[in-house]
C-alpha positions in Angstrom: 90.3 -51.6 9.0 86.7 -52.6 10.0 86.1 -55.9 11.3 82.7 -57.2 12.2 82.2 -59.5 14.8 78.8 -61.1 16.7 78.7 -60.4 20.2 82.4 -60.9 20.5 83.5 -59.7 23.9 86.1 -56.7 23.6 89.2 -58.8 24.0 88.6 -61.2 21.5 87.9 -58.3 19.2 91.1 -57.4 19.8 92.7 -60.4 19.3 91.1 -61.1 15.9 92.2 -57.4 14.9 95.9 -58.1 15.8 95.9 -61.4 13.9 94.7 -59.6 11.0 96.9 -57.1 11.2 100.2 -59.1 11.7 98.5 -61.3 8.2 98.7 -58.0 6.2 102.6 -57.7 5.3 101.8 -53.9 4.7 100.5 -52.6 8.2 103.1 -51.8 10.4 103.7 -54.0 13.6 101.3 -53.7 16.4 103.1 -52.7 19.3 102.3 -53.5 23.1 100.8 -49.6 23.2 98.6 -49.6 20.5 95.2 -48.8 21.1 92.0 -50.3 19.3 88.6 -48.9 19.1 85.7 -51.2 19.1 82.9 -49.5 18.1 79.5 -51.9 18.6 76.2 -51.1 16.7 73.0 -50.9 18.1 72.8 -49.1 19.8 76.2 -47.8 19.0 78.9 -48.0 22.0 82.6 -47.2 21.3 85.1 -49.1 23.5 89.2 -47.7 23.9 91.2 -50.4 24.8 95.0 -51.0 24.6 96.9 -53.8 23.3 98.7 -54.3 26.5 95.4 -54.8 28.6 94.6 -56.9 26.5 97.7 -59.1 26.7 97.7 -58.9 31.0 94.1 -59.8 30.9 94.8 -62.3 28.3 97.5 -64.2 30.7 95.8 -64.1 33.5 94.4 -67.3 35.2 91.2 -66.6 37.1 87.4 -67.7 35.8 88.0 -71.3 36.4 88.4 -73.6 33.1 86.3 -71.8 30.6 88.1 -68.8 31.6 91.3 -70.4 31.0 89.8 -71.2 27.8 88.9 -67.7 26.5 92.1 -66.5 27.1 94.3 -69.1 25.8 92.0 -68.1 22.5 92.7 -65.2 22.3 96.4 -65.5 23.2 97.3 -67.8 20.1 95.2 -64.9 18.0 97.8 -62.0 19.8 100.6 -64.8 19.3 99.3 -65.9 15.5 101.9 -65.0 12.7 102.0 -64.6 8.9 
């Protein structure tokens, strides 16, 4: 699955991939050791990152309020269901 996403930062990327995912009643369930790649054009950079990083970073509490923010995001995407 390709998913396109502006400037995103890796996490979120994630995120929106897992939601989409866990939408599709076909795919099989993403588990805590999956791993994603994020590949960003132009220039072209290819990120590995693995579910499970992005669930610790995503329930962490440092960065002050906006922080907080960005991760509670991405948390209810990781945490979204059909």
């Amino acid at each position: 699955m390709t998913l396109k996403c502006k400037l995103s930062p890796l996490y979120e990327a994630v995120a929106l991939a897992v939601a989409e995912f866990r939408a599709d009643k076909l795919t099989a369930e993403v588990a805590p050791m999956t791993e994603f790649v994020i590949a960003i054009h132009r220039p072209a950079v290819e990120h590995r990152i693995g579910l499970s990083q992005v669930t610790q970073w995503a329930q962490g509490t440092r960065d002050g309020p906006a922080g907080v923010i960005k991760r509670q995001r991405i948390m209810s995407l990781l945490n979204k269901q059909p």
